[in-house]
N, C-alpha and C positions, 0 to 999 in steps of 0.2 A: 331485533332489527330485521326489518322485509326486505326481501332482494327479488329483483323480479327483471327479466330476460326482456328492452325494452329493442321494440321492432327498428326502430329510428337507428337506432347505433349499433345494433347486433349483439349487444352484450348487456352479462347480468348486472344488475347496478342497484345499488342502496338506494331507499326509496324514501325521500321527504315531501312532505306537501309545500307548495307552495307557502301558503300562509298558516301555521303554526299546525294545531290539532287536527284541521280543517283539511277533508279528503271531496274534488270534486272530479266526477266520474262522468264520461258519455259513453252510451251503448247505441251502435247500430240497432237499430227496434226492426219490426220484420215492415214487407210490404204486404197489406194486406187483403190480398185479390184470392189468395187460395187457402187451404189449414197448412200450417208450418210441419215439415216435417223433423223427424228426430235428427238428421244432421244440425239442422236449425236449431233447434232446443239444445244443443249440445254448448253452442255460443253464449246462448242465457245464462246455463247453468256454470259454467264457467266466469261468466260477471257475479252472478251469483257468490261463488265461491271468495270472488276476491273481495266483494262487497263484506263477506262474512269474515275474512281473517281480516281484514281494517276492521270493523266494528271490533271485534275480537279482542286486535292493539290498540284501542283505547282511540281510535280515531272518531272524528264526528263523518260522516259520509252524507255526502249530497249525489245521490246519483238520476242523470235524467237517459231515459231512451225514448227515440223518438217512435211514432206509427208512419211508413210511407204509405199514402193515400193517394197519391197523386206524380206524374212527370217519370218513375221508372219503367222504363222502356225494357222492351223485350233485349234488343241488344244493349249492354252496358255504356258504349259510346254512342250514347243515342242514336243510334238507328234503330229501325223497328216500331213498332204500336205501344202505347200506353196496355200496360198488361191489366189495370184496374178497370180500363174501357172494353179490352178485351173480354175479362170474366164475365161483367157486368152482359156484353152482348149474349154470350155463349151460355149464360145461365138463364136471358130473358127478365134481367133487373138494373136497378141502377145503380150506377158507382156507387153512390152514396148509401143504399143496399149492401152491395157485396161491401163495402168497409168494416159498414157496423156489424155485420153477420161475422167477418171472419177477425175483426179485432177483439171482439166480444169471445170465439173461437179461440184466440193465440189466449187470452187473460186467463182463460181455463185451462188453459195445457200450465202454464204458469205457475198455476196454482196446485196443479195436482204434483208437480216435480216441487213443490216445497219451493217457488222460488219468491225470496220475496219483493213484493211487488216494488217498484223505480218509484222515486219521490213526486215525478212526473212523467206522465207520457204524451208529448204534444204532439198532437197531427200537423203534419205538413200542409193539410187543407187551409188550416185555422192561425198560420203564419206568411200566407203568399205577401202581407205588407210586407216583413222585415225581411225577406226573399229579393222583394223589389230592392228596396231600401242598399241593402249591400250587395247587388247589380251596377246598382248608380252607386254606389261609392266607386265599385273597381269601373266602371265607366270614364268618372273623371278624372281616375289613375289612368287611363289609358292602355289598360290591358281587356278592352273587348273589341269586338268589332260583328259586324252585321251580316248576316248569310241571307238565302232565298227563305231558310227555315228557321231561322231564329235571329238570337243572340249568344257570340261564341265566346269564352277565354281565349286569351293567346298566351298558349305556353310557352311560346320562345322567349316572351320579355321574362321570362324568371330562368337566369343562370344554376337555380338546382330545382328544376323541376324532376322528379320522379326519384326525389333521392329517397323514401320510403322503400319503396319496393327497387330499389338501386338498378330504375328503369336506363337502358342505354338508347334515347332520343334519338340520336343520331343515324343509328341502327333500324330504326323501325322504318317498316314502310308499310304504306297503304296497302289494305287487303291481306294482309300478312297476321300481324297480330291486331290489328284493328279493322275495324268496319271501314268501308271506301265511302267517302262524302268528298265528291270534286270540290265542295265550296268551302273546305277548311283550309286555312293557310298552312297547317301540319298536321300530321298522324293524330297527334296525341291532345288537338286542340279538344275541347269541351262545351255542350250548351251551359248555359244559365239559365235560358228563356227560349222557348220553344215556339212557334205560332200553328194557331189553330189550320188547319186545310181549309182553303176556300171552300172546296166542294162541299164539305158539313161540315156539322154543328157538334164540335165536341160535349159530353153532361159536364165536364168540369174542364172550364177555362173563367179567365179572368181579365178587367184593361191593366194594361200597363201603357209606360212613357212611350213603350216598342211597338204595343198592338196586341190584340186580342190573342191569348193562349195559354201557357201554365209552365211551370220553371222545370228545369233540368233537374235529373236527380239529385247532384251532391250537393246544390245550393242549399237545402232544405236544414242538412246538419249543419252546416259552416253557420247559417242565420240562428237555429234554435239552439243548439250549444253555445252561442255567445250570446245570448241573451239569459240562458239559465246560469250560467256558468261563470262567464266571461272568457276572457280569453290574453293568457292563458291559462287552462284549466289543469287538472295532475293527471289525468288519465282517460286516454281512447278507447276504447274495446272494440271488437268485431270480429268475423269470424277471416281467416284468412283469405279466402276467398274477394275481400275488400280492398287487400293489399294496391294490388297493379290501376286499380283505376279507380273506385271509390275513395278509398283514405289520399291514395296520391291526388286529385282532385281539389278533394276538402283541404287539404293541406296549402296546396297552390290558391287556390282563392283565398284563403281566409289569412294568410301570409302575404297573400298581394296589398290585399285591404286596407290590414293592419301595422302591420310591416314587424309581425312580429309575431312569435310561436303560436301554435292551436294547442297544442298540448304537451308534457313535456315527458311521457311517457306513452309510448303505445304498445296493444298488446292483443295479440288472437288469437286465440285456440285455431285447431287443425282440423282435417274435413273424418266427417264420418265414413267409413268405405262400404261397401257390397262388394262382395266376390271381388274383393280388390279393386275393384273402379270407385270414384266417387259418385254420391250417393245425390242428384238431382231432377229437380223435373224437365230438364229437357232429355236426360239421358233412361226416363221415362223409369224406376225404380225408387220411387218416392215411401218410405215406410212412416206411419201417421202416429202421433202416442195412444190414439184411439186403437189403431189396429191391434198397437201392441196388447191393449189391452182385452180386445177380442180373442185375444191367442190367451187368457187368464197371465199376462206379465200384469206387475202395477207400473205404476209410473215412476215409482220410488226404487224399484228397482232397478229400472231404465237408469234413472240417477247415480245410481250404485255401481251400474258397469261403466257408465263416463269416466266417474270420481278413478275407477282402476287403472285409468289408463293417465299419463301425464296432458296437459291441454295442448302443450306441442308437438303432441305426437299424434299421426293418424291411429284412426280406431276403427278399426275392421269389425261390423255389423254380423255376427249370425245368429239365427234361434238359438243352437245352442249356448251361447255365450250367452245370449241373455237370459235362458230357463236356467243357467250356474248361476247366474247373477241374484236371481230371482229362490234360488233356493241358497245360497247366500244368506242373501238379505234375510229369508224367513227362519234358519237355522240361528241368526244373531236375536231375531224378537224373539226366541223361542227360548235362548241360553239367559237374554236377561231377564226372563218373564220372573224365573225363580229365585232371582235376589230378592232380596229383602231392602227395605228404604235406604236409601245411599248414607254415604258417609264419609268423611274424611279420606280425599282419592287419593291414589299413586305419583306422588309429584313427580318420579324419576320418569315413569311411561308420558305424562302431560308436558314434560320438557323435552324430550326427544318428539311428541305430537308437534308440540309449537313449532320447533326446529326446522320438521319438515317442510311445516305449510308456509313457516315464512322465505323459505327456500325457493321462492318460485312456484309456491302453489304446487310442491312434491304430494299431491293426491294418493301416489300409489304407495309410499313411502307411508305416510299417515292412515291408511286403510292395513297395511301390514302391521303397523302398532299398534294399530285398532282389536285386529287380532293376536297377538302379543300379550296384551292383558287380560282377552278373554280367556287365554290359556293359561295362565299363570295363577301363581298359587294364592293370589291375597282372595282376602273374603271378599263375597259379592257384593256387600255393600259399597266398600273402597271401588271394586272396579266401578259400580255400578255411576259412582260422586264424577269421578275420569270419565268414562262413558258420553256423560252429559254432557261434560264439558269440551269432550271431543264433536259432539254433537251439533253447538252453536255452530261451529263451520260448516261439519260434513250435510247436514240439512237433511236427516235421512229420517226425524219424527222417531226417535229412541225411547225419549220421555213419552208423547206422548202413546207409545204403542204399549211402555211397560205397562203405565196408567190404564191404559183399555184393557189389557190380558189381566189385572189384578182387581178390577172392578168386583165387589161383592158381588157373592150368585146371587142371582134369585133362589126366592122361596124354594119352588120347584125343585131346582136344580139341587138346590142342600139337598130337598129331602131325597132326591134319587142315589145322592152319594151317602147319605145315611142310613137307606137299605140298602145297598150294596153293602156297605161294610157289616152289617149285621148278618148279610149272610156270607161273605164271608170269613164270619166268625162261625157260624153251625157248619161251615163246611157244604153251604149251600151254591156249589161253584156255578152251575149251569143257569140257576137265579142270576146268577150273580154277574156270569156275563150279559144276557138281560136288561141288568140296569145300567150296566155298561155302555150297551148300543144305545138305549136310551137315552143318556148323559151325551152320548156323540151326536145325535139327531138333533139335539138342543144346538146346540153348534158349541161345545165344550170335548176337552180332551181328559181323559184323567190319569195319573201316572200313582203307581203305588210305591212308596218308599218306607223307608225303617221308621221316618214319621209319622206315617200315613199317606192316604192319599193324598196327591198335588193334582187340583184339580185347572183348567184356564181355558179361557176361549179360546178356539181356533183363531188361525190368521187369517 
């Protein structure tokens, strides 16, 4: 049984799909004007994780994330510039440029964190119909109305608006916790449909019923999750950060429309820190997975110090955490290199794993079991059957690292470990270190045991 901490009600709750086996999921997908940074990546791998204990529990999983390309404004209540238009200027390319450079960018980061890839990822560019389409639905519900800059939602006609992020309406005031727009009938009112500036020519606008421009940000997900999905679907993701005005948003539209749920579970991991502040590009401390990797971290590691920490909990970013992580992570390929083929695992350590992770995705919990077995006394083959199977979830490439470290030497390589041994057998020790360095220049390490030598690739 999954129990999982849903945003909507505040509390832990047993988890059914909708419609039997049948698991359908949306992910906030990133906006793609710049490289996503590891706060970012923390959201994915976190869908990630849930995607993998549902597959795990025998569920079927349909998961879609979107790509925003288009209508995200620098400020979140839309005020401000299209930041896609933005890039595009400031790099001297076009929107449609910086998309495909930096979406083709995030699918690599994706990839190297082991995440696997959304059943779909639809751009926002590539659904401005069905954008329109459920504009004019809530149009002739009569919850929009017309500004000098667009077309708005009226949050007042819905009696829980902002019950998500358990927003208090009433409370707010212009300039305060939102952007000041004199032509909104409330604080917390929303575009849809934004219009192009007379003075230019935006690269990406579109006609509609309204006039020449391009939709507001949350319309994007409320149109392409009801259409992959339907609506409603079993689960939201996003990063917390989405809570006060994005999910609340999507919520109020697509609830307006319909008159009836978006999802009936939501769920977000927490922000990544620096020196205790959160970690974003306005606050200009942005850390990239490339970077990390320039500093010799993998990306797998990255993964590793996530997984340590719970998804609802902030996680304070520093080198040294990640170079513990990172020797971690290489100290576990290293313990399993020298088992032998798996075999019949540890059911009691596999049942305390499951436990964990159907608990709300207890990550740190199920990494301490992780180790638990690696220290315990069964034979390495048993850990190694558990291992694997603890693996499916944690996504940290276990199999495939033993696999690469057990790979037959080469030629070469035997024969340098077969003159080493024979000297020292004559007590040819200074030879012997020798072919030693040799054997390490190859990119192998060798260990001498009452066996013999154990010889294996470096990590």
């Amino acid at each position: 049984m999954m129990r999982l901490l849903n945003t909507l009600t505040g509390q832990k709750e047993e988890f059914k799909p909708i419609l039997g086996d049948e698991v359908k999921i949306y992910s906030c997908g990133p906006t793609v004007y710049d490289y996503a940074h590891i706060g970012n990546m923390r959201a994915y791998i976190f869908s990630d994780m849930l995607k993998r204990t549902l597959l795990y529990n025998k569920y079927r999983v349909r998961h879609i994330m979107n790509i925003t390309d288009v209508g995200h404004l620098t400020g979140d209540r839309d005020m401000g510039r299209d930041k896609m238009e933005i890039s595009a200027q400031e790099q001297n390319k076009t929107a449609w440029e910086i998309a495909s450079y930096y979406t083709d960018a995030f699918l690599n980061d994706i990839k190297e964190l082991n995440i696997i890839l959304p059943d779909k990822l639809p751009k926002a560019t590539d659904h401005i119909k069905e954008m329109i389409a459920l504009i004019e639905v809530l149009e002739k519900k009569d919850f929009t109305y017309k500004t000098s800059d667009g077309i708005y939602f009226d949050t007042s006609k819905l009696t829980d608006y902002g019950k998500l992020a358990k927003l208090d309406t009433e409370g707010l005031q212009e300039g305060a916790r939102v952007e000041i727009n004199k032509d909104k009938k409330n604080p917390t009112d929303f575009a849809l449909w934004k219009f192009s500036p007379t003075d230019q020519k935006r690269q990406m606008e579109w006609k509609s019923p309204w006039g020449i421009g391009f939709p507001g940000w949350h319309i994007e997900c409320s149109a392409m999750s009801t259409k992959y999905l339907g609506q409603p679907f079993d689960i939201h993701t996003g990063g917390i950060d989405h809570i006060p005005v994005h999910h609340t948003n999507e919520i109020a539209q697509s609830e307006a429309a319909y008159g009836k749920p978006l999802a009936n579970f939501w769920l977000h991991s927490e922000f990544v820190m620096i020196d205790e502040g959160r970690m974003g590009k306005s606050e200009g401390n942005l850390i990239t997975l490339q970077a990390l990797k320039n500093k010799g971290c993998s990306p797998l590691a990255y993964r590793y110090f996530v997984l340590g920490a719970h998804y609802r909990s902030k996680l304070n970013f520093t080198f040294a955490a990640i170079d513990g992580a990172q020797n971690a992570l290489s100290n576990l390929y290293s313990t399993i290199s020298e088992y032998q083929e798996p075999k019949i695992g540890c059911a009691e350590f596999e049942r305390q794993f499951l436990e964990a992770i159907n608990d709300d995705l207890d990550t740190p919990r199920a990494l301490a079991i992780l180790w638990d077995i690696v220290r315990s006394d069964y034979p390495g083959e048993a850990k190694l059957e558990s291992l694997f199977e603890f693996d499916k979830i944690l996504g940290l490439s276990l199999k495939e690292t033993w696999e690469e470290l057990r790979r037959p030497l080469p030629d070469d390589v035997q024969k340098l470990v077969h003159d080493r041994e024979q000297e020292r057998q004559n007590n040819s020790w200074e030879k012997a270190d020798e072919l030693r360095k040799e054997i390490e220049s190859a990119g192998f390490e060798i260990k001498d045991t009452d066996k013999g030598p154990l010889v294996k690739r470096k990590l």
